[in-house]
C-alpha positions in Angstrom: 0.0 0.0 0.0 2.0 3.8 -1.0 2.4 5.7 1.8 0.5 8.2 3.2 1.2 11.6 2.3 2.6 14.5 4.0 0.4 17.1 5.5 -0.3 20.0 3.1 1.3 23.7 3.9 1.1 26.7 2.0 5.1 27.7 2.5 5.1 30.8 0.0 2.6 33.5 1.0 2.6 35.1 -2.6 1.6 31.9 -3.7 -1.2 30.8 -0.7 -3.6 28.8 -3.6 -1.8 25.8 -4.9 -3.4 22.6 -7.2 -4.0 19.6 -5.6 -4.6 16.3 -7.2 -6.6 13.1 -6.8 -5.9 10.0 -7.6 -7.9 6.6 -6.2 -8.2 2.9 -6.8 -10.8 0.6 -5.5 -9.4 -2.2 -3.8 -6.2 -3.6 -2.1 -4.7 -5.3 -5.4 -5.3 -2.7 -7.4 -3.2 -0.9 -5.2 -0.2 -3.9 -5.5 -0.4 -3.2 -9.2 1.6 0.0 -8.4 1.6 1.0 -12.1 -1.9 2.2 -11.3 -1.1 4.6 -9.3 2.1 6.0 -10.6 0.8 6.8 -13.7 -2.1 8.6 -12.1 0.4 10.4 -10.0 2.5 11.0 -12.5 -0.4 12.6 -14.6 -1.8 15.0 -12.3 1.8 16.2 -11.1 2.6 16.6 -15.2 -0.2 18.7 -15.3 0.4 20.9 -12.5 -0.4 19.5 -8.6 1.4 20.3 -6.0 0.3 17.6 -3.9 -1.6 14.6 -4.5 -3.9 12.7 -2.4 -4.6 9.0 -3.1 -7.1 6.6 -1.7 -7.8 3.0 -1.6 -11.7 2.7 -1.0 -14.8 2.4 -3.5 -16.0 5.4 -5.1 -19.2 5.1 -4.3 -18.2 6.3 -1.1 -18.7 10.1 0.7 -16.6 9.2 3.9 -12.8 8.4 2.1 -10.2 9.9 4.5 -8.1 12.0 1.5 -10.5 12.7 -0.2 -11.7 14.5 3.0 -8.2 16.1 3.9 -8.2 17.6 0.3 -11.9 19.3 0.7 -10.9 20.6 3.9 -8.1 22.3 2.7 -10.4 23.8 0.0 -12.8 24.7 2.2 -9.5 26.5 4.0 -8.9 28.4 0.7 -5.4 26.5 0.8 -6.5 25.0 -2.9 -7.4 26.9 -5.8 -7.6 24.1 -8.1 -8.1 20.2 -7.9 -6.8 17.8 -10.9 -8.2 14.1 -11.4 -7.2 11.8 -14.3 -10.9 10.8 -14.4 -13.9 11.5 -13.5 -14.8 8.1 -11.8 -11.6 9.0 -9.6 -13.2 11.6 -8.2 -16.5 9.8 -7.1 -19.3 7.4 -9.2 -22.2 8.9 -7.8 -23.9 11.7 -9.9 -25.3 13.0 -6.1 -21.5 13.5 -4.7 -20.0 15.0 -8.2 -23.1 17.7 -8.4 -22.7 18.5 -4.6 -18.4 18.9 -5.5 -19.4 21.2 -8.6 -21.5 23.5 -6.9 -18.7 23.5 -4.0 -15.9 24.0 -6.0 -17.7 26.8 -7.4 -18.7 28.9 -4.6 -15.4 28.2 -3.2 -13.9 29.4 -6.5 -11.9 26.4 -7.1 -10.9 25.2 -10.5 -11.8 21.4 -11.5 -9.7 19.7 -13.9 -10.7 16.0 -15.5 -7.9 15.3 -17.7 -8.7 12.1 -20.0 -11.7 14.5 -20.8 -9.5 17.5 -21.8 -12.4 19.2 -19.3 -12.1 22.6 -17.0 -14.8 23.6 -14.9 -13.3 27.1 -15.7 -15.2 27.4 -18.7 -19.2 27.4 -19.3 -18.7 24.4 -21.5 -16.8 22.5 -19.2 -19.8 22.7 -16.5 -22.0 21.6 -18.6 -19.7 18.8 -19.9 -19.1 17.2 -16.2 -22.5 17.1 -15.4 -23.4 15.5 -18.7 -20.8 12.7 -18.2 -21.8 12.8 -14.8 -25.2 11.4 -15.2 -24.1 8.8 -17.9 -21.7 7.7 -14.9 -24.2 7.2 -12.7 -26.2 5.3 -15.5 -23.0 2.9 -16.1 -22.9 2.7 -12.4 -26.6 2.1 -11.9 -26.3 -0.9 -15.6 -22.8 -2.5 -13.8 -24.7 -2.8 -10.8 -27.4 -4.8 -12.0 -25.4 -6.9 -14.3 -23.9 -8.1 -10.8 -27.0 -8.6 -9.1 -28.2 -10.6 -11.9 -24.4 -12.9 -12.2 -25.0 -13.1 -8.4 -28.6 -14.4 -8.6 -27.3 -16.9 -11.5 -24.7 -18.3 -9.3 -27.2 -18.8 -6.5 -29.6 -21.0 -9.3 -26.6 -23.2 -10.4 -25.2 -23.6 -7.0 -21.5 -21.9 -8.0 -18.5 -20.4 -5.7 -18.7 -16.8 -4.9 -16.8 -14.3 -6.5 -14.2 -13.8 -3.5 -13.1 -17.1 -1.7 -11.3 -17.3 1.5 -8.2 -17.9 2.0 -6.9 -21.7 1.3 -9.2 -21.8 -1.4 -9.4 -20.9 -5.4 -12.4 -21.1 -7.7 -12.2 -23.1 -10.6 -14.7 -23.7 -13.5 -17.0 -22.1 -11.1 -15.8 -24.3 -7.9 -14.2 -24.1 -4.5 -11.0 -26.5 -5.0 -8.8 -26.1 -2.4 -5.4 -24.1 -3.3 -2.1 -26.2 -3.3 0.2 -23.5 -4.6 3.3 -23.1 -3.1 3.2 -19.4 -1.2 6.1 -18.9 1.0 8.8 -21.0 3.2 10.9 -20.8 6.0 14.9 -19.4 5.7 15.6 -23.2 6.9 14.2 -24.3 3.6 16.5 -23.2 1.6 19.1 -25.0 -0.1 21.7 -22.7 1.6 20.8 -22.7 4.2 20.6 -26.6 4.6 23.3 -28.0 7.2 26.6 -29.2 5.6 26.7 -32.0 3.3 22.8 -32.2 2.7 21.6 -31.7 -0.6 24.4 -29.2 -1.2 24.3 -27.7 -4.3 20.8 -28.8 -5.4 19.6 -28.6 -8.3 16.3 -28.7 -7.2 13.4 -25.9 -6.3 13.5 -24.6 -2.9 10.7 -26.4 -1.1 7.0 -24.0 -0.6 4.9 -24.4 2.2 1.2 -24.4 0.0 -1.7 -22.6 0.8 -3.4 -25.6 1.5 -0.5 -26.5 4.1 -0.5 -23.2 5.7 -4.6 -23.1 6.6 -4.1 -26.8 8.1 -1.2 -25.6 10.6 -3.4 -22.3 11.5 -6.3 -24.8 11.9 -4.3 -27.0 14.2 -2.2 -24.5 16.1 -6.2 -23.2 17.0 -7.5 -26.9 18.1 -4.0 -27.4 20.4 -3.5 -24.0 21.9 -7.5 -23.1 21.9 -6.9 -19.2 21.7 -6.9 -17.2 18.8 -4.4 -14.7 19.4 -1.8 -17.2 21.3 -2.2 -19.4 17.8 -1.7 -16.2 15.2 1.2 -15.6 17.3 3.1 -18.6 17.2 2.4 -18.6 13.4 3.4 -15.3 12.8 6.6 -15.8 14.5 7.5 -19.0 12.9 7.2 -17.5 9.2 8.1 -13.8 10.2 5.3 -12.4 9.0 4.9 -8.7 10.0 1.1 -6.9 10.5 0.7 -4.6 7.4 -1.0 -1.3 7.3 -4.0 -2.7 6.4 -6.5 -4.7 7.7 -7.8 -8.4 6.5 -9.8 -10.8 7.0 -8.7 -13.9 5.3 -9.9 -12.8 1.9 -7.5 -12.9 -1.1 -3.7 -13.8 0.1 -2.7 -10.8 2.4 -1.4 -13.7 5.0 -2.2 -11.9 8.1 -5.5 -12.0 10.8 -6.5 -9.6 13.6 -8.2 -12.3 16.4 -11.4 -11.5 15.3 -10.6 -11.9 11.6 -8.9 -14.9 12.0 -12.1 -16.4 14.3 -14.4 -15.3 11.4 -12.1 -17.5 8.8 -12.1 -20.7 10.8 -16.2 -20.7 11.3 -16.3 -19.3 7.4 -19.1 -22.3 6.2 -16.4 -22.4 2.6 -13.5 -24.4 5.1 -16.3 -26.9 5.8 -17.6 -27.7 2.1 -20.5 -25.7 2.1 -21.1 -22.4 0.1 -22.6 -19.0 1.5 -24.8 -16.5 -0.5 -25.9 -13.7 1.0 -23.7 -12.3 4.1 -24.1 -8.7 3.2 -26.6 -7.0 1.1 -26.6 -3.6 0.0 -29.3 -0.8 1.3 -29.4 3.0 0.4 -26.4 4.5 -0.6 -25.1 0.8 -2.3 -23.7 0.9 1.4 -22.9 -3.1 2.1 -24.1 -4.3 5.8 -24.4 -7.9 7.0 -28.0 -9.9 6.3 -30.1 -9.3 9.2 -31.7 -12.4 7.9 -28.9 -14.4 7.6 -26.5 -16.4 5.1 -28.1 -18.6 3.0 -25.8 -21.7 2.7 -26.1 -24.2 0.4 -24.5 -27.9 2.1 -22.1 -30.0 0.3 -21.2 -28.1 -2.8 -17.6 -29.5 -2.4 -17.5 -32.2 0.2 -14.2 -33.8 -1.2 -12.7 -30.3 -1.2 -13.2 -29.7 3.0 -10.6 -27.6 4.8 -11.9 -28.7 7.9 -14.1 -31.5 9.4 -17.1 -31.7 10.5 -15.8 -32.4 14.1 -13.1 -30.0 14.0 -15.8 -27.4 12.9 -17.8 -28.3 16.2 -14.5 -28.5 18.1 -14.1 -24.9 17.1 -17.6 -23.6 17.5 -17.1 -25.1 21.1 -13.8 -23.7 22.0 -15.2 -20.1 20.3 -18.2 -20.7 22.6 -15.9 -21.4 26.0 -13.7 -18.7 25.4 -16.7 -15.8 24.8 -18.6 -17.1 27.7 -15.2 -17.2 30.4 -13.7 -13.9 29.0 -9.8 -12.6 29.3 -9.8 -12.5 32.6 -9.6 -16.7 33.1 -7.0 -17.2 30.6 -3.4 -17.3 31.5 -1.4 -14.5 30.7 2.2 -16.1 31.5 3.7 -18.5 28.3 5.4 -20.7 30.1 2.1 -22.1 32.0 1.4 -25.1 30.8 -2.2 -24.7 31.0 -4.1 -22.2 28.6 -7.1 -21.7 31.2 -6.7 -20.7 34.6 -7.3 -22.4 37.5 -11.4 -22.3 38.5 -12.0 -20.6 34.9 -14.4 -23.3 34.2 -17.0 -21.9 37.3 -17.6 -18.9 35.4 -20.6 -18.3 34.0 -22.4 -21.5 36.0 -22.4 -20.4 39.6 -25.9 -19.1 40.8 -27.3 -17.7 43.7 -29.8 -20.1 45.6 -32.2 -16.9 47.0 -32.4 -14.6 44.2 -31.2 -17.0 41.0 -28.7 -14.5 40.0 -25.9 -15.0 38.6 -23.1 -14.9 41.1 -20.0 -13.0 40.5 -16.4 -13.7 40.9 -13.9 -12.3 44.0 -10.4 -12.6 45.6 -9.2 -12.1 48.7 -7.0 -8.9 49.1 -3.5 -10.7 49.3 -5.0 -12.9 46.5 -4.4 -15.8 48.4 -8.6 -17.3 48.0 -11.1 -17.3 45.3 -14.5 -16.5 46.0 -17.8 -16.4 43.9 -20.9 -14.4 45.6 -23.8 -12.8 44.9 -23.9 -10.0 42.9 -26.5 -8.2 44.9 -25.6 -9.6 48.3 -27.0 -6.6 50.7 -28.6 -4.9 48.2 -31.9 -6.9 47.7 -30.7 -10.3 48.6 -29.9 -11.2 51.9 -27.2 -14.0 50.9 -23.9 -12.2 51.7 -21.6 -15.0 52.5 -19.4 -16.4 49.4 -18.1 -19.3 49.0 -14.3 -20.3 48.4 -14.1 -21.7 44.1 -11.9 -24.3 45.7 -14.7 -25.8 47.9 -17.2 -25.2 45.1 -15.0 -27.7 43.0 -14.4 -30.3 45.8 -18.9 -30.3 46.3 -18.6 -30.5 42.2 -16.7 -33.8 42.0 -18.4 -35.4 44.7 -21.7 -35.0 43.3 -20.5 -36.3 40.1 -18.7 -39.8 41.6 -22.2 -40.1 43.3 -23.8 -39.9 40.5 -21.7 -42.3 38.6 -22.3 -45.0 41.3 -25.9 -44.5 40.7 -25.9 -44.8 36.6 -23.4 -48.0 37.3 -25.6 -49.3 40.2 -28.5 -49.0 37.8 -26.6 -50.5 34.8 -25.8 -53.6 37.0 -29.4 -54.0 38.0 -30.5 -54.2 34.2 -27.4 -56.4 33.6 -28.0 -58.8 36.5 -31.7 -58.9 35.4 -31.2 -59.3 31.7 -28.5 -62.3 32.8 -30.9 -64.1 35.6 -33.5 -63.6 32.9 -32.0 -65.5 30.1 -31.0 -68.2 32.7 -34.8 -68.6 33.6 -35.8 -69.0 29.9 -32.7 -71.4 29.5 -34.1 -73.8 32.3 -37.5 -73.6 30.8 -36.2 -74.7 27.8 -34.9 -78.3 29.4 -31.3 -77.0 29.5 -29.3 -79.0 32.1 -28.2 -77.5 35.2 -24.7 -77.6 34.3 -25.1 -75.2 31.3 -27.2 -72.9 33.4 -24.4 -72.3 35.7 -21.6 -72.1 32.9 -23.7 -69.4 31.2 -24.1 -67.6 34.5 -20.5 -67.9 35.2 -19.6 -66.2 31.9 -22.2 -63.5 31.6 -22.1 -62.6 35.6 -22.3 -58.5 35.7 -19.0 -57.0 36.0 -18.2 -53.1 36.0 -15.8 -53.1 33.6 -18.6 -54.7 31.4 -20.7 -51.6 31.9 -18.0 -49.7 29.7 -18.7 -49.4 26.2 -15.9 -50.6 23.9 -17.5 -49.5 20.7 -15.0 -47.8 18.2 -11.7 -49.2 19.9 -9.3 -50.8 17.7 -8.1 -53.9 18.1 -4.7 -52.9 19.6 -6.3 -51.5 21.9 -8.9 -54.3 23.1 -6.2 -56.5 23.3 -4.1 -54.3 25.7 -7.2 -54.3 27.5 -7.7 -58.0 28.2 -4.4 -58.7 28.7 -4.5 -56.1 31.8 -7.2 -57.4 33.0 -6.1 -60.9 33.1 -2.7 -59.8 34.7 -5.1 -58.1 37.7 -7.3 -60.9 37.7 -4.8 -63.2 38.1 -2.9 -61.0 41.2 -6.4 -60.8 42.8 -6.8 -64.8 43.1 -3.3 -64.7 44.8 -3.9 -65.7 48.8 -2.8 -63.6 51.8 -1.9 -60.3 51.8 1.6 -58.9 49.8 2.8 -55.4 50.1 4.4 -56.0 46.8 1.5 -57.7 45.0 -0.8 -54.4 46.3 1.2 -52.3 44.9 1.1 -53.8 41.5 -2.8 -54.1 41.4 -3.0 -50.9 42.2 -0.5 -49.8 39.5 -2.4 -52.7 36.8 -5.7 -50.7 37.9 -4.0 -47.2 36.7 -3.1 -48.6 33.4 -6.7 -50.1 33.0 -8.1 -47.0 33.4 -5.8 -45.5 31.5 -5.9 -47.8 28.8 -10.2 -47.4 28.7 -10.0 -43.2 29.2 -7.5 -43.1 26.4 -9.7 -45.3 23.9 -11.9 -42.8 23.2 -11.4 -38.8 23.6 -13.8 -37.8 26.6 -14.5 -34.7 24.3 -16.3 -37.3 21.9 -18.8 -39.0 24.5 -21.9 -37.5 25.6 -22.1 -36.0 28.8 -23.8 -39.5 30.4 -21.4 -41.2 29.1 -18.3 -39.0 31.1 -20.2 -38.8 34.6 -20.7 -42.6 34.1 -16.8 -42.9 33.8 -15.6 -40.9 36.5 -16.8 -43.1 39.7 -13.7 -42.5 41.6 -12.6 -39.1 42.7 -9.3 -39.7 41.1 -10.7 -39.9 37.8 -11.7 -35.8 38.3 -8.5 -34.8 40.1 -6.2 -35.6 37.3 -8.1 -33.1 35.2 -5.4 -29.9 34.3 -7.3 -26.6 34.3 -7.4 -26.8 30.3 -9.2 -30.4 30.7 -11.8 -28.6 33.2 -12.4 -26.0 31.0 -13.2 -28.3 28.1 -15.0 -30.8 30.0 -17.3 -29.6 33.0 -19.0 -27.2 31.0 -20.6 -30.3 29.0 -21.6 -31.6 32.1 -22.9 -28.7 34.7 -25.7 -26.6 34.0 -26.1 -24.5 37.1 -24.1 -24.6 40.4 -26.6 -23.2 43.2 -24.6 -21.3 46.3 -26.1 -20.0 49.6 -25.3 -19.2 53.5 -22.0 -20.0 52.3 -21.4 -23.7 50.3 -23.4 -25.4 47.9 -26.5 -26.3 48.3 -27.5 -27.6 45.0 -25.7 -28.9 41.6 -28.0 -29.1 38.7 -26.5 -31.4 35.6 -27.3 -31.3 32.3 -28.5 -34.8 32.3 -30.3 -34.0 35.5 -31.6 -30.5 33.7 -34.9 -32.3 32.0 -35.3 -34.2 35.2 -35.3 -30.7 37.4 -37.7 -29.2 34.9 
């Protein structure tokens, strides 16, 4: 993008009225191609300007910034005449150019259009730029509507929009995802490889693509789970710099504001869909969002995805969690393991049990405790004691073992019944006794039956029997052995281990985590970034009075409350 230019000052009193020009171009690439703009420049300065101003913006536009900065010096009396190389430099709205004319002339200012060989100077002139003026409205008005109308053809036949986010390229009317090479890292090249490696290659120096680049900002996101703390790590590893301009992930300016970024990840393209109407235009032809709504049109380009369907829901969920527990419960320090701080997970779930409100969150003066209480403790609610997060937590994982003892105690039940009821209908059918009891020996309700092991691979299952043989055969060992404890209690780690790691807990439904966690040292191994991600998928309000909790309300107690 050209630099900005210097502030205008008259510097010779006898000659206080100087020309200005004008020069503009629509959009950011038109601005790369910076033989746009230098022969503009290099026009109006030929013919005259002291200064020109240049902006990058639509004309169809009454708020550009230098195109401001030059009427107000006009207005000043600073300018005595104003030179554009064409008349759709200077605005396309028939509205704007009449309102300039009538300025310039009450002002006494000169207007000069030069690929018309026009002066406003002269009668002829006047009447020439408000003829032209109207027909560029009318081209305006006819280009316009030739959009609308390629717009509402692409909707019909189902194509890619115009503009495509970054990572992707439109083909033949397509989103196909972009595998051009686009930059590397100074380790890449050939010189810079360490001695005796592929010295003096003949061969290109190796491109990260586009493609490759949108999966490692998509992954840096699902690790590290904050936005700015990804774009940072990114942006150091390729030493990318932020420009003067900003970008949202359109077209290949390679560089994201948080927010920007956030609305490129959730950008229904990356998941293989295709999005018509985001904005629309109102009066003015100003462009605002669809208060309405996108319309998107599923599975345009399912083999062309960016992003899966469960890393799109991993994001929307992180996006969610982070909104909901703010800045203040993330950690500011880098070298914390943990993203989340500790407790951050309690925020936005702790309630008051008089007044239902939503409790707010304190600490001690020496920062030593963390507290939540009411937010209107003594002024309309009489429950003025808090209660310590730390406590809140401890009251948390108790009521959830409890309530995986109940949902195993119940499983057993319906196992032990289905079992003794399939032994009933086996006697009835004349089976000897022998084969009743070998059929009850096998199918006899265990725990570790009650755990699904759907989806596990078969590495995996057979790690899982072979512990559980090892511990079944140290628990038919007589007596008691120090040693031989230890090592069943070590054999029950692993089991557990080896049945949490099966299956991300992240993937199960909320039932299916509480039923898991029916020891207490199942929840304490959580780190604060595994709280964060988890108990919010489990609690649904945390009820607090006269100081503790005095009621935890589950989502899979929630329908049950109501």
């Amino acid at each position: 993008m050209p630099k900005e230019n210097a502030p205008f000052k008259v510097t010779d009193p006898q000659h206080a009225k100087q020309s200005a020009g004008y020069i503009r171009v629509s959009t950011l690439e038109q601005a790369d191609d910076s033989l746009s703009l230098n022969r503009q420049e290099q026009a109006v300065t030929l013919h005259g300007a002291a200064v020109v101003f240049q902006d990058i913006d639509s004309g169809s536009k009454d708020e550009r910034k230098e195109l401001q900065k030059l009427m107000q010096l006009v207005r000043a009396g600073e300018v005595n005449e104003v030179i554009v190389p064409r008349i759709d430099r200077l605005t396309r709205s028939l509205r704007q150019l009449l309102d300039l004319i009538n300025e310039f002339e009450e002002l006494g200012v000169n207007l000069k259009i030069l690929d018309l060989s026009l002066d406003l100077s002269t009668t002829m002139g006047k009447f020439m730029v408000r003829l032209i003026g109207m027909f560029a409205e009318w081209e305006t008005d006819q280009l316009s509507e030739r959009i609308k109308a390629e717009r509402r053809q692409r909707r019909q036949n189902k194509l890619a929009s115009a503009s495509h986010p970054f990572g992707y390229k439109v083909e033949q009317g397509h989103y196909v995802l972009d595998h051009t090479e686009f930059l590397c890292l100074l380790t890449d090249r050939p010189e810079n490889y360490p001695k005796g490696e592929l010295a003096d290659t003949a061969e290109p120096i190796p491109g990260r693509s586009v493609y490759r680049l949108c999966r490692e900002l998509v992954e840096l996101f699902l690790d590290d789970g904050l936005a700015r703390s990804a774009l940072g790590q990114f942006f150091e590893k390729y030493g990318i710099e932020k420009p003067g301009s900003k970008s949202k992930g359109i077209g290949k300016r390679l560089f994201w504001t948080p927010s920007g970024f956030l609305s490129w990840l959730t950008n229904p393209v990356l998941q293989g869909h295709t999005v018509y109407l985001r904005q629309i235009t109102v009066k003015k032809r100003r462009r605002v969002m669809n208060p309405d709504g996108p319309q998107i049109v599923e599975d345009t380009h399912p083999s062309q995805r960016l992003i899966s369907d469960e890393e799109a829901k991993e994001v929307a969920r992180i996006i969610q969690i982070n909104r909901r527990l703010g800045g203040a419960n993330f950690e500011t320090d880098p070298d914390q393991p943990d993203r989340y701080r500790e407790f951050a997970y309690q925020s936005g779930h702790i309630f008051c049990s008089n007044c239902s409100s939503l409790c707010t969150s304190k600490t001690s003066s020496k920062g030593k405790y963390q507290y939540f209480g009411c937010r209107y403790a003594g002024v309309g609610c009489s429950n003025k004691k808090s209660v310590e997060k730390r406590k809140i937590e401890q009251a948390l994982i108790h009521h959830l073992v409890m309530k995986s003892c109940e949902m195993r105690e119940a499983a057993w039940e319906a196992k032990s019944g289905f079992v003794s009821g399939v032994a009933t209908v086996l006697q009835a059918s004349g089976a000897d006794e022998q084969a009743v009891h070998q059929y009850l020996a096998m199918s006899a309700p265990k725990y570790e039956d009650l755990d699904s092991s759907a989806g596990l691979s078969p590495e995996q299952v057979s790690r899982i029997q072979l512990l559980e043989a090892q511990l079944q055969g140290l628990e038919n060992v007589p007596g008691f052995n120090p040693h031989i404890d230890q090592l069943k209690q070590q054999l029950r780690r692993d089991l557990e281990e080896a049945k949490n790691s099966s299956q991300s807990l992240l993937d199960k439904s909320a039932g299916a985590i509480i039923f898991e966690g029916n020891t207490s040292y199942f929840w304490d191994k959580f780190t604060n970034d595994d709280k964060a991600k988890v108990y919010p998928r489990l609690v649904h309000k945390i009820f607090i009075g006269s100081g503790q909790v005095t009621e935890i309300l589950l989502k899979t107690e929630q329908s049950e409350a109501q």
